[in-house]
Backbone as a printed PyTorch tensor [residue, N CA C, xyz], in Angstrom:
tensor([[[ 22.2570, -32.3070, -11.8460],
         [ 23.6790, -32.0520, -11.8030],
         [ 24.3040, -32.4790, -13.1260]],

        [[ 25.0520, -31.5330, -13.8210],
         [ 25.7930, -31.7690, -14.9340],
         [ 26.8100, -31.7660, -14.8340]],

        [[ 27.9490, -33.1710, -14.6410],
         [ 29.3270, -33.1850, -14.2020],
         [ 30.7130, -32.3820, -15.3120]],

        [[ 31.2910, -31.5260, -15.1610],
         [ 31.8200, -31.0670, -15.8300],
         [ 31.9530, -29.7400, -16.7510]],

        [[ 30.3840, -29.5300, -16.3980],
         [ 29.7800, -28.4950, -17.5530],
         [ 30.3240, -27.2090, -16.8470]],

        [[ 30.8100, -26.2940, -17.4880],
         [ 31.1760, -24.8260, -17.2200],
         [ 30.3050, -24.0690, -16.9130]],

        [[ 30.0190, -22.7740, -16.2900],
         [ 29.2140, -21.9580, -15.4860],
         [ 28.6980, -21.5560, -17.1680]],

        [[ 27.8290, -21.0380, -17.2800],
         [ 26.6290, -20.4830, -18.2950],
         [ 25.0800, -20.1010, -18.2460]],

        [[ 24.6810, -19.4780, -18.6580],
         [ 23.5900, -18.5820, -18.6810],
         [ 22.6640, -18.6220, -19.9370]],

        [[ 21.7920, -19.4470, -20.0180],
         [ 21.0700, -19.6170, -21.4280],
         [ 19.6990, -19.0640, -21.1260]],

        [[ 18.7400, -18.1480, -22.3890],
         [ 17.9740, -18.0480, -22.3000],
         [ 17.3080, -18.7870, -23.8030]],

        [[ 15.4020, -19.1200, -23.0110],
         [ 14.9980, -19.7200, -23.8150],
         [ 13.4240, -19.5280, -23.9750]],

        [[ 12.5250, -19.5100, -24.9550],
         [ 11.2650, -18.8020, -25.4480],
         [ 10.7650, -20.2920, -25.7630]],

        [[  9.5830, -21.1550, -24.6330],
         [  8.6640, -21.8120, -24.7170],
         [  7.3710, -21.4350, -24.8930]],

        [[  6.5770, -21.0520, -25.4490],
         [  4.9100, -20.9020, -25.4320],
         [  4.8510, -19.6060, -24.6970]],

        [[  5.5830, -18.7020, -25.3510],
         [  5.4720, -17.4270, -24.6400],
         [  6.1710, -17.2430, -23.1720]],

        [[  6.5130, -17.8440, -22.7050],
         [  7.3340, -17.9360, -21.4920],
         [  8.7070, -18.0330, -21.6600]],

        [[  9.5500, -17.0020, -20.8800],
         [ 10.5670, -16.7680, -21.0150],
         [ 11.5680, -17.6700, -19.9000]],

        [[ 12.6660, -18.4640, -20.2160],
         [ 13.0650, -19.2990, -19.1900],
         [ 14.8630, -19.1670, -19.1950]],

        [[ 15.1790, -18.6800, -18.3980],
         [ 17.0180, -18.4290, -17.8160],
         [ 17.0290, -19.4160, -17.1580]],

        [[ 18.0520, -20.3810, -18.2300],
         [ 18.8250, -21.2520, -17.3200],
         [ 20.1150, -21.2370, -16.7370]],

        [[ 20.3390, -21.2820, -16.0990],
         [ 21.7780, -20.8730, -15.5000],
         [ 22.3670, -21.9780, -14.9240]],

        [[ 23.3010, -22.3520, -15.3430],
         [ 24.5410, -23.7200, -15.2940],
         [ 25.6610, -23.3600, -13.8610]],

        [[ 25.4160, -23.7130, -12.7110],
         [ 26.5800, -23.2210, -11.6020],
         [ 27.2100, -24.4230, -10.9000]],

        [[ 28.6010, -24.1250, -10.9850],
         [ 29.2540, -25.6250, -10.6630],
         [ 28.6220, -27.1570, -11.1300]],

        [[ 28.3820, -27.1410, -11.8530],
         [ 27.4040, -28.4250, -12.4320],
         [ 26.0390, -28.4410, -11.9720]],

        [[ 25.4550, -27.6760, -11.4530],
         [ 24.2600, -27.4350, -11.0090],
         [ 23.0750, -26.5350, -12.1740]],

        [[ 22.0070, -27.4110, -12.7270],
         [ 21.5520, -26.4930, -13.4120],
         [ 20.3500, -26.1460, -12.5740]],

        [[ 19.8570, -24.7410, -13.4090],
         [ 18.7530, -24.3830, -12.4030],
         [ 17.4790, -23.7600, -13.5130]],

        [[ 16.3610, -23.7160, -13.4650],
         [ 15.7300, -23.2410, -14.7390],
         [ 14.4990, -22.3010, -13.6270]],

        [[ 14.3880, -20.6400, -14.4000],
         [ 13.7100, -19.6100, -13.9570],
         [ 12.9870, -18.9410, -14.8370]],

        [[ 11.4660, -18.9960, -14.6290],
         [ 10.7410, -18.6650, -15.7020],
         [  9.8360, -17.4650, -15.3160]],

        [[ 10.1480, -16.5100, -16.5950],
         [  9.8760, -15.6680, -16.3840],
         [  8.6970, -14.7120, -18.0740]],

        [[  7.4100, -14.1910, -17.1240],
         [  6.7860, -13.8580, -18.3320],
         [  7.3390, -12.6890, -19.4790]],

        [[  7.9760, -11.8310, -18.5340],
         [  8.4360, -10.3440, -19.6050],
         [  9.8160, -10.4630, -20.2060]],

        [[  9.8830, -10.3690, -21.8880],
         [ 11.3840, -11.2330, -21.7430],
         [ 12.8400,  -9.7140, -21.3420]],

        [[ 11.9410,  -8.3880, -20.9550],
         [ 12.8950,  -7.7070, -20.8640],
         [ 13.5360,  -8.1880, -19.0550]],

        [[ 12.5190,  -8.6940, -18.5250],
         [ 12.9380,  -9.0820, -17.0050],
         [ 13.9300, -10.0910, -16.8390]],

        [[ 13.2410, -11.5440, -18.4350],
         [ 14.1590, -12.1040, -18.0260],
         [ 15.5030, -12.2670, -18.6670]],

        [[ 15.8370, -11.2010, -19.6610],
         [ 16.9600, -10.2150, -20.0130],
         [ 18.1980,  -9.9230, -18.7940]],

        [[ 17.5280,  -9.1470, -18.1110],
         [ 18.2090,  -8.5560, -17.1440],
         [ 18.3110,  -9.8090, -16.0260]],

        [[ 17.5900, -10.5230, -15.8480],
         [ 18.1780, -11.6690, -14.8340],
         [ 19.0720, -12.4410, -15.0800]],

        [[ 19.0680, -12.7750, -16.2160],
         [ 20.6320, -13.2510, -16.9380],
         [ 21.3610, -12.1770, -17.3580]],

        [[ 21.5530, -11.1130, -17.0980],
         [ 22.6920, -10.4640, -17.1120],
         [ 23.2260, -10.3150, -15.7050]],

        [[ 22.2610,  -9.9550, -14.4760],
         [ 23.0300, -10.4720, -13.8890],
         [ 23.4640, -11.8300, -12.8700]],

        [[ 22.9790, -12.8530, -13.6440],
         [ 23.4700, -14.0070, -13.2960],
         [ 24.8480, -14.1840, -13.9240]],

        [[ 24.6010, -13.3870, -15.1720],
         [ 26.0980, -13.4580, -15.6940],
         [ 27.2370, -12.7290, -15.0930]],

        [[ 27.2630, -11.3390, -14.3430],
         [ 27.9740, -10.8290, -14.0520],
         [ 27.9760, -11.5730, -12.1400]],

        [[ 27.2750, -12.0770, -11.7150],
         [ 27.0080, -12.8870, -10.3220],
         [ 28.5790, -13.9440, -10.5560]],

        [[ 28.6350, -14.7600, -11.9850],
         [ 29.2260, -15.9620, -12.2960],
         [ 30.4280, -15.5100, -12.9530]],

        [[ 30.6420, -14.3540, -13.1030],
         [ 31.5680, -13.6580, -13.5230],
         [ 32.4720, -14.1320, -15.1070]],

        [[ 30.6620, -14.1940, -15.9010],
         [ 30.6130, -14.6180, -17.2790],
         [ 30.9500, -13.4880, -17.8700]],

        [[ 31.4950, -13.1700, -19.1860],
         [ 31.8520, -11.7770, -19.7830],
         [ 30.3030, -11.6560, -20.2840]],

        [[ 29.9820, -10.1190, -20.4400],
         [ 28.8120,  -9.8000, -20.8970],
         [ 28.2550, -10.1240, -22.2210]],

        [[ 27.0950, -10.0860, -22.4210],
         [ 26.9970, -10.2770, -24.2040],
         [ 25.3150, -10.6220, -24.3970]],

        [[ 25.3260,  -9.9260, -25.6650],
         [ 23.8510, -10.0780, -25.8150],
         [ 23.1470, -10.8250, -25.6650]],

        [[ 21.6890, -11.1510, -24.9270],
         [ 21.3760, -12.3980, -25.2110],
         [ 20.9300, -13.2130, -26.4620]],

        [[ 20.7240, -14.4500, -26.5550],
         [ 20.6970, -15.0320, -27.8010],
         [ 19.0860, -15.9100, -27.5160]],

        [[ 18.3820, -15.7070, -27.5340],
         [ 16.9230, -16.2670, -27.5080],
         [ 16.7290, -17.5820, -28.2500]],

        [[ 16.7130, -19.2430, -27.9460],
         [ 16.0480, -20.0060, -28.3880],
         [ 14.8590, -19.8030, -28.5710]],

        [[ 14.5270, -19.3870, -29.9410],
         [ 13.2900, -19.3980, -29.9530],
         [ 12.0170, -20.1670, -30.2570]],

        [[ 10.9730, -20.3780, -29.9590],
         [  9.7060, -21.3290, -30.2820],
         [  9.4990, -20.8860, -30.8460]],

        [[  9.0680, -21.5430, -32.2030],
         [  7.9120, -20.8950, -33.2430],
         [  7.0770, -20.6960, -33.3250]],

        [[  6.1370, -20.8690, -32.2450],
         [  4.8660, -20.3690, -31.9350],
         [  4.6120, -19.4430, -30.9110]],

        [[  6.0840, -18.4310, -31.0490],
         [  5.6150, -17.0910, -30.0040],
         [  4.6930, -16.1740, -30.4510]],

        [[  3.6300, -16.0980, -29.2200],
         [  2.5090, -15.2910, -29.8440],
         [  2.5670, -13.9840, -29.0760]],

        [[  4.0300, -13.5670, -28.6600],
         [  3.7710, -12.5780, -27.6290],
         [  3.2830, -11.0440, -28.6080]],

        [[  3.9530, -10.3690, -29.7690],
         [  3.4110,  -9.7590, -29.8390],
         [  1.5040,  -9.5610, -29.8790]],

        [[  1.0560, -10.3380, -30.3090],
         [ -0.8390, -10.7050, -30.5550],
         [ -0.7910, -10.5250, -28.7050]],

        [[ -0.7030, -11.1470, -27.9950],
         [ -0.9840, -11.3350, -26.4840],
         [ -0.4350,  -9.5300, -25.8090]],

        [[  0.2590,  -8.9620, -26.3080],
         [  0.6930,  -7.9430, -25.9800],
         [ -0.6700,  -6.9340, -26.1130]],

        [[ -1.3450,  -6.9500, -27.5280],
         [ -1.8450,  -5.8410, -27.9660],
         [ -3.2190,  -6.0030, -26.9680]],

        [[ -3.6570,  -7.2470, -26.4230],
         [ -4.3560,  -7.0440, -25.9430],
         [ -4.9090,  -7.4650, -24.3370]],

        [[ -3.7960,  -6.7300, -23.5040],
         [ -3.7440,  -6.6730, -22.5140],
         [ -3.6140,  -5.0940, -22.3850]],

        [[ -5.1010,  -4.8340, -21.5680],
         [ -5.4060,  -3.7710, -20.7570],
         [ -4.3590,  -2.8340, -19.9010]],

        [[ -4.2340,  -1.1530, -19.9070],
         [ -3.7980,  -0.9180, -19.2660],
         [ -4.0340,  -0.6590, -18.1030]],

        [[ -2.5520,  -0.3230, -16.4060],
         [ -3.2870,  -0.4760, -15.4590],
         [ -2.3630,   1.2420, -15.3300]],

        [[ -3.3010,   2.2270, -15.1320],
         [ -2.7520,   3.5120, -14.8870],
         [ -3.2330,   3.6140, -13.3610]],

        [[ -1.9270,   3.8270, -12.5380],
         [ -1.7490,   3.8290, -11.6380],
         [ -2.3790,   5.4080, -11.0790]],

        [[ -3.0930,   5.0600,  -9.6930],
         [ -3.9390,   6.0040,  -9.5530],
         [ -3.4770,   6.6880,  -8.2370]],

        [[ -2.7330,   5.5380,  -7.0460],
         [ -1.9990,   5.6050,  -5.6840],
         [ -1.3320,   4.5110,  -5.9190]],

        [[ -0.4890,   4.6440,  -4.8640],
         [  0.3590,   3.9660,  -4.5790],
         [ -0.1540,   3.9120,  -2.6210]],

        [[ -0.5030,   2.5730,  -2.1990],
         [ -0.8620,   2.5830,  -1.0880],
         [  0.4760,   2.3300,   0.4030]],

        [[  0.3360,   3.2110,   1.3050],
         [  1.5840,   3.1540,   2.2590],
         [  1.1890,   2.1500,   3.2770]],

        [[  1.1380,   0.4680,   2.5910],
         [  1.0730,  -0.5020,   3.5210],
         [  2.4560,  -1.0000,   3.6700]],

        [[  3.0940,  -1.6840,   4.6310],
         [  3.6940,  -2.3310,   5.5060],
         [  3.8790,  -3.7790,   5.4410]],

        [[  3.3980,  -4.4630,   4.2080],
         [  2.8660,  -5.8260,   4.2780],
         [  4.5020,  -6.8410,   3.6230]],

        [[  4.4600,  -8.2340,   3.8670],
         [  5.8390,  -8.5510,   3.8710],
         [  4.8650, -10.0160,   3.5470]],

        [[  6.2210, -10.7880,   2.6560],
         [  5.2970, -11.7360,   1.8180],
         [  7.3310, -13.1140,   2.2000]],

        [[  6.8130, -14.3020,   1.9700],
         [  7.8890, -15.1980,   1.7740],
         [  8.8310, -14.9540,   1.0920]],

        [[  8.2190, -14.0590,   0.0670],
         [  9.1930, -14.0360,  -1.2330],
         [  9.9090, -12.3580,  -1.2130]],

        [[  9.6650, -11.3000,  -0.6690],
         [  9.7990, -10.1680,  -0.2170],
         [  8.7500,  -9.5110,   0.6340]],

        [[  8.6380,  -8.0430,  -0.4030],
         [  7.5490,  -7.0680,   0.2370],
         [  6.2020,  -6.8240,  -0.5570]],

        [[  5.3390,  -6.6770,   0.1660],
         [  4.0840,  -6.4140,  -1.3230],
         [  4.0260,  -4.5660,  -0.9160]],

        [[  3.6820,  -4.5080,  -2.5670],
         [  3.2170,  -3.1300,  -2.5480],
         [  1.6020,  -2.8300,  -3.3410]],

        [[  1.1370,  -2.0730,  -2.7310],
         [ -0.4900,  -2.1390,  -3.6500],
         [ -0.8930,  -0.9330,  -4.1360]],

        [[ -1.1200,  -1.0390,  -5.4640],
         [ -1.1970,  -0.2410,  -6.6690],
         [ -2.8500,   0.1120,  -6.6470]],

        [[ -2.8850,   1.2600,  -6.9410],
         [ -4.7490,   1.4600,  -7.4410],
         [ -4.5890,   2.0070,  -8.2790]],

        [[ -5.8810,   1.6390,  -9.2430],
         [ -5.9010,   2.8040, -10.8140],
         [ -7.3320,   3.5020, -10.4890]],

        [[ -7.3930,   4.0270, -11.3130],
         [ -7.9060,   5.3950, -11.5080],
         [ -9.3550,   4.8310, -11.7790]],

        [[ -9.9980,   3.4450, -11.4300],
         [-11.3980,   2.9080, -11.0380],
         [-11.6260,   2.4760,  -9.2850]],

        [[-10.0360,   2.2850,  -9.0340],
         [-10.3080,   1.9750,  -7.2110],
         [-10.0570,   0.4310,  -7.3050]],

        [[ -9.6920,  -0.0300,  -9.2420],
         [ -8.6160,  -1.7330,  -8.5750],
         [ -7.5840,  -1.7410,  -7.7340]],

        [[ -7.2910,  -2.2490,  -7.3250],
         [ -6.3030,  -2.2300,  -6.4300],
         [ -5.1230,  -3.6450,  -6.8300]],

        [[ -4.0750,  -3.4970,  -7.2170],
         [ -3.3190,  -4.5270,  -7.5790],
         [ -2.0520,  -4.7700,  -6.7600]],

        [[ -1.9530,  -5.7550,  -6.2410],
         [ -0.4890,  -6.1650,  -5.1610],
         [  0.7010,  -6.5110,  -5.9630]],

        [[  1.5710,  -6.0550,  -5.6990],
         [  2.5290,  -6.3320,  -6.4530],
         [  3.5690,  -6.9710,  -5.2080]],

        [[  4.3990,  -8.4270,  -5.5730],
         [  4.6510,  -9.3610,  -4.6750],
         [  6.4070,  -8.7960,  -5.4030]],

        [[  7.2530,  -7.8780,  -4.7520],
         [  8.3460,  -7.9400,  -5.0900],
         [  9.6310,  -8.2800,  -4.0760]],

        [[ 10.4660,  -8.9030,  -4.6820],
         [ 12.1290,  -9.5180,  -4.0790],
         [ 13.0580,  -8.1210,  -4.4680]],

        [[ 13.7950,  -8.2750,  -3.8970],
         [ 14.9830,  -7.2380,  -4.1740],
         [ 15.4440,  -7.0890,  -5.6670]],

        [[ 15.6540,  -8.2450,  -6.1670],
         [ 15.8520,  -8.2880,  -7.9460],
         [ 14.5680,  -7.4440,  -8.3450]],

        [[ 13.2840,  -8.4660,  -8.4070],
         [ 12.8520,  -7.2850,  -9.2380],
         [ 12.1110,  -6.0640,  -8.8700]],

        [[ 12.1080,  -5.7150,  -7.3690],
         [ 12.0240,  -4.3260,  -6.9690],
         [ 13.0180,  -3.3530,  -7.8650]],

        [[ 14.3300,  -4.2390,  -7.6090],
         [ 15.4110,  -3.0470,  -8.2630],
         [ 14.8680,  -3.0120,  -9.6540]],

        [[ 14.6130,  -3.8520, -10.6700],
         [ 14.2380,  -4.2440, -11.7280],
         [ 13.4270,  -2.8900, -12.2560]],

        [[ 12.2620,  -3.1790, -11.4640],
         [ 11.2550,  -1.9960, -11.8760],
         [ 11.8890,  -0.7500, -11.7470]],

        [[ 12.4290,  -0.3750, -10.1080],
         [ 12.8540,   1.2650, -10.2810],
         [ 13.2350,   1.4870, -11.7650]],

        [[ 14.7210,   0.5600, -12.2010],
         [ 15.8120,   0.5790, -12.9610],
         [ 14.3540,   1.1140, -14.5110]],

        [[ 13.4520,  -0.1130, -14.3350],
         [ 12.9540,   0.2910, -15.8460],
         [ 11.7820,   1.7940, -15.8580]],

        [[ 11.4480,   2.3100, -14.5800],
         [ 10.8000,   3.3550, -14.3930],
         [ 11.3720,   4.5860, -14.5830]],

        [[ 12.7830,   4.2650, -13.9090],
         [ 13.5700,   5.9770, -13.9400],
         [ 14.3550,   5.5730, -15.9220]],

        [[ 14.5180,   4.7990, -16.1440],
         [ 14.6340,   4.4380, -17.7520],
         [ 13.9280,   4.9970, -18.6590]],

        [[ 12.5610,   5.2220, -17.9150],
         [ 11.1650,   5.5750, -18.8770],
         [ 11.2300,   6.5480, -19.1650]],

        [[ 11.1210,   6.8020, -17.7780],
         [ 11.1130,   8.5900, -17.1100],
         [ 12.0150,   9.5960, -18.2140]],

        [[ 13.3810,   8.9470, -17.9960],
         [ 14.0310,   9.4380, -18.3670],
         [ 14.2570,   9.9600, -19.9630]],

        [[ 13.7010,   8.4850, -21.1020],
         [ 13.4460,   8.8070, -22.3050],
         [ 12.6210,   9.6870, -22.6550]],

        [[ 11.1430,   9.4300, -21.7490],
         [ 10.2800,  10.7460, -22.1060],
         [ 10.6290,  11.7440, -21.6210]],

        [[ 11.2270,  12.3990, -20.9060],
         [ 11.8690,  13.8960, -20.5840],
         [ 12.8980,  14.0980, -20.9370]],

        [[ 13.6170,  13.7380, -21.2130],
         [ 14.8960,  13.5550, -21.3310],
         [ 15.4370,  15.2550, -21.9070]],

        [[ 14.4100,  16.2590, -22.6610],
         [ 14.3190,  17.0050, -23.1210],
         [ 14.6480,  17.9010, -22.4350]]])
C-alpha cells in the first residue's frame, strides 16, 4: 500500500520480461507479462479501466534485453486444427491448437487475453489482405 500515491500505470523491461504495474487507490499491483505487445495493451486498458488519459507507453528499460536474439529463435507453431473441446481451467477456458506434425498445444485463456488474441488476429488478417 502506497499512502497517497495517485492511480498510474507503469510499464517495465526486467530480463526480458515485461511487467505493468498499476497503482489503484494506494494499492500497487505488479503483472508480468512475456510479449511486450500484450503487455502494451494491458496497460492501456488498465489505463482506460482507471480512467487515466491515454498515451504511449514509456518502457523502463534493462540493458540487457535480449528479446530481439530470443525472438529469432523460437520455432514456429502453424496451426493445423483448432480442436472443439469444452475444457474450462481456474483462470478461464482452454483451447487446443495442433500443427501440421499432430503437436497439440493448450492455450489457457481469460477474457483479456482471449479478446487480446482475436483483436491481434483480425489485425493481421487484416494488414495482409487488406488489398
Amino acid at each position: 500500500m502506497v499512502a497517497g500515491e495517485p492511480n498510474d500505470v507503469r510499464l517495465k523491461n526486467v530480463d526480458g520480461q515485461r511487467i505493468v504495474q498499476v497503482v489503484e487507490n494506494g494499492k500497487v499491483t505488479r503483472h508480468l507479462f512475456n510479449s511486450q505487445a500484450v503487455a502494451e495493451s494491458y496497460a492501456e486498458f488498465q489505463r482506460i479501466r482507471l480512467g487515466l488519459p491515454a498515451k504511449r507507453p514509456i518502457w523502463e528499460e534493462n540493458p540487457v534485453d535480449k528479446r530481439p536474439t530470443r525472438l529469432r529463435h523460437i520455432p514456429d507453431f502453424i496451426i493445423e486444427d483448432v480442436l472443439d473441446l469444452a475444457e474450462f481451467s481456474d483462470r478461464g477456458i482452454i483451447t487446443t491448437l495442433v500443427d501440421t506434425n499432430g503437436v497439440r498445444l493448450r492455450l489457457h485463456l481469460t477474457v483479456l487475453t482471449s479478446e487480446l488474441l482475436c483483436e491481434r488476429i483480425a489485425d493481421a488478417l487484416e494488414r495482409r489482405y487488406e488489398e
